[in-house]
N, C-alpha and C positions, 0 to 999 in steps of 0.2 A: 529410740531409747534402749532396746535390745543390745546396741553393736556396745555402749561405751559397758554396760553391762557386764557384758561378756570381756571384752576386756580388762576391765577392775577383774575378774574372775580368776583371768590365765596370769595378772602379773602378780596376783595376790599367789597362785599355787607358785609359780616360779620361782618368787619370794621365798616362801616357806622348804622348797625342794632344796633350792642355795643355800640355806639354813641349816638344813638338816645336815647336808653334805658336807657342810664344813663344821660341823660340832660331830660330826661321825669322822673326820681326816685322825689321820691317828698323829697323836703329840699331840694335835689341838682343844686347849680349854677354853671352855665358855665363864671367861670370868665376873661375866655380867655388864651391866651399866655402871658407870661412876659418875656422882654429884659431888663437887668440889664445896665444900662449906665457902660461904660468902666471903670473898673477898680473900681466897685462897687459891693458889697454886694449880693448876691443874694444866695436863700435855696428853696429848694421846696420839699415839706414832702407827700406821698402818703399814707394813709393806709386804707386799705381794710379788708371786715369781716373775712379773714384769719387771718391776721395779728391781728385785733385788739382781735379777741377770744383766737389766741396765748398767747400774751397780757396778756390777763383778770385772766389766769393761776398762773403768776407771782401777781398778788395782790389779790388773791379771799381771800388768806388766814388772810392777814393782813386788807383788805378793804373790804367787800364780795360787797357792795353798788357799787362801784366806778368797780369791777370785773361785776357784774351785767349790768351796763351801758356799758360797753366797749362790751359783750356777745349782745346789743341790738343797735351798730353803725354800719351802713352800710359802711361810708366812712368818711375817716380826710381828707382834705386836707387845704396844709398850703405853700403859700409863703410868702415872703419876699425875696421887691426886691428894691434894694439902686438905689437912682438918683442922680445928681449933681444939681448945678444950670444950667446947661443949659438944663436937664430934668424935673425939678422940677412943670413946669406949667403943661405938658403932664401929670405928675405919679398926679398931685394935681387933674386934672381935669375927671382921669381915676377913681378916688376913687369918686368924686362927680358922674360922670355914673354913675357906679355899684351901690352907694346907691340909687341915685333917679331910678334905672330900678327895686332893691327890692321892692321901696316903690309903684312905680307902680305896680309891681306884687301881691302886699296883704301881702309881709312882714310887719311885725308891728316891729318897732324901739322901742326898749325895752331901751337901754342904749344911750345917748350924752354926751361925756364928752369932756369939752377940759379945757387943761390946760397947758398957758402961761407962767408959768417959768418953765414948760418942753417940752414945744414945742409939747404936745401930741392931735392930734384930732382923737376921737374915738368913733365910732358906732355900735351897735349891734344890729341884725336883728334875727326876727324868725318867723319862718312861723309853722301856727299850724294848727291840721286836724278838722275836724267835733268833735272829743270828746274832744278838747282843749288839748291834748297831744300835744310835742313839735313834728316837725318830721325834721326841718334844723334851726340850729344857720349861723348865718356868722357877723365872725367878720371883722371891717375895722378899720385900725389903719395909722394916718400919720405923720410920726414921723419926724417933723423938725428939729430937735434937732440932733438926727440921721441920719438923710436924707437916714428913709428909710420907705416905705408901707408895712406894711402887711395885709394879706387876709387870711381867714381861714373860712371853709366851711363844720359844720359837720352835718352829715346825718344819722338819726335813729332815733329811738323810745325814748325822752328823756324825763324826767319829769323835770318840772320845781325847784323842789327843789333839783336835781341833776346837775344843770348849775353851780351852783359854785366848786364842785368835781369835775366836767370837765373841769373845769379852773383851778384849783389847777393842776390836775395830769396830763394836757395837757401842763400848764406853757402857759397858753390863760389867762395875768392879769385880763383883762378886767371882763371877768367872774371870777376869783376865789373871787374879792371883791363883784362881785353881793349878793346882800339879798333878800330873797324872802319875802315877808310880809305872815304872818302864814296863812291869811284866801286864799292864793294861794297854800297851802302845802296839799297835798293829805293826 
């Protein structure tokens, strides 16, 4: 009875050490759980430096920039998650959290957009190191139109005039239209 014990013991601290470690990665936010209201929408994309240098393989040849960037991200992570009207002030007021806890954190708010004949509100956050390199984007989008949030969270070594490549090849809008002004371009 001692041995299964002890192990429930070691994989519960293991657990909680790999927890910790990635909500301590710098860029990385803990955007919590998502519950999709009934009968709604909901996706949730993980990808990790396996996956994404897997990845980088399939486009080095055609993109080496964009293969480059994918070889230097820690972590994607992406939902979307559909409310109704009778979820809509919760998902409205979960997306105000999370921006106002980046903006207390030192994220800097790079992008606002909203626009009324498509019901889109949209902010993009990024947190940067000591050399001004990028090291987490997160985007927040709340789509009334759609009636649906999404959240996207990446993590790694990015340059700034690499943020619209990763909005292209991510299919993350918000950034593929970003522009960066040249005297920001390495």
């Amino acid at each position: 009875m001692k041995q299964p014990l002890r192990l429930t013991a070691f994989a519960l601290a293991c657990s909680l050490v790999s927890l910790t470690a990635r909500a301590a990665e710098p860029g990385a936010v803990d955007l919590g759980k998502f519950v999709p209201a009934d009968g709604c929408e909901y996706v949730e994309v993980n990808l990790h430096p396996a996956v994404l240098k897997f990845a980088s393989v399939f486009v080095d040849k055609d993109n080496p920039e964009v293969a480059s960037l994918l070889r230097n991200l820690k972590r994607v992570h992406v939902n979307v998650v559909g409310y109704n009207d009778e979820t809509r002030a919760d998902t409205t007021a979960r997306v105000e959290k999370i921006r106002q806890q980046l903006e207390n954190e030192g994220w800097a708010k790079i992008v606002t957009a909203r626009q009324g004949g498509k019901d889109e509100d949209v902010a993009i956050f990024v947190k940067t190191n000591s050399s001004d390199g990028i090291e987490g984007v997160v985007v927040t989008v709340l789509d009334t139109g759609e009636k649906h949030a999404v959240f996207v969270n990446v993590v790694g070594d990015i340059k700034p005039e690499q943020l619209a490549a990763l909005g292209k090849n991510l299919h993350i809008d918000p950034l593929e239209h970003l522009k960066i002004a040249p005297e920001h371009k390495a």
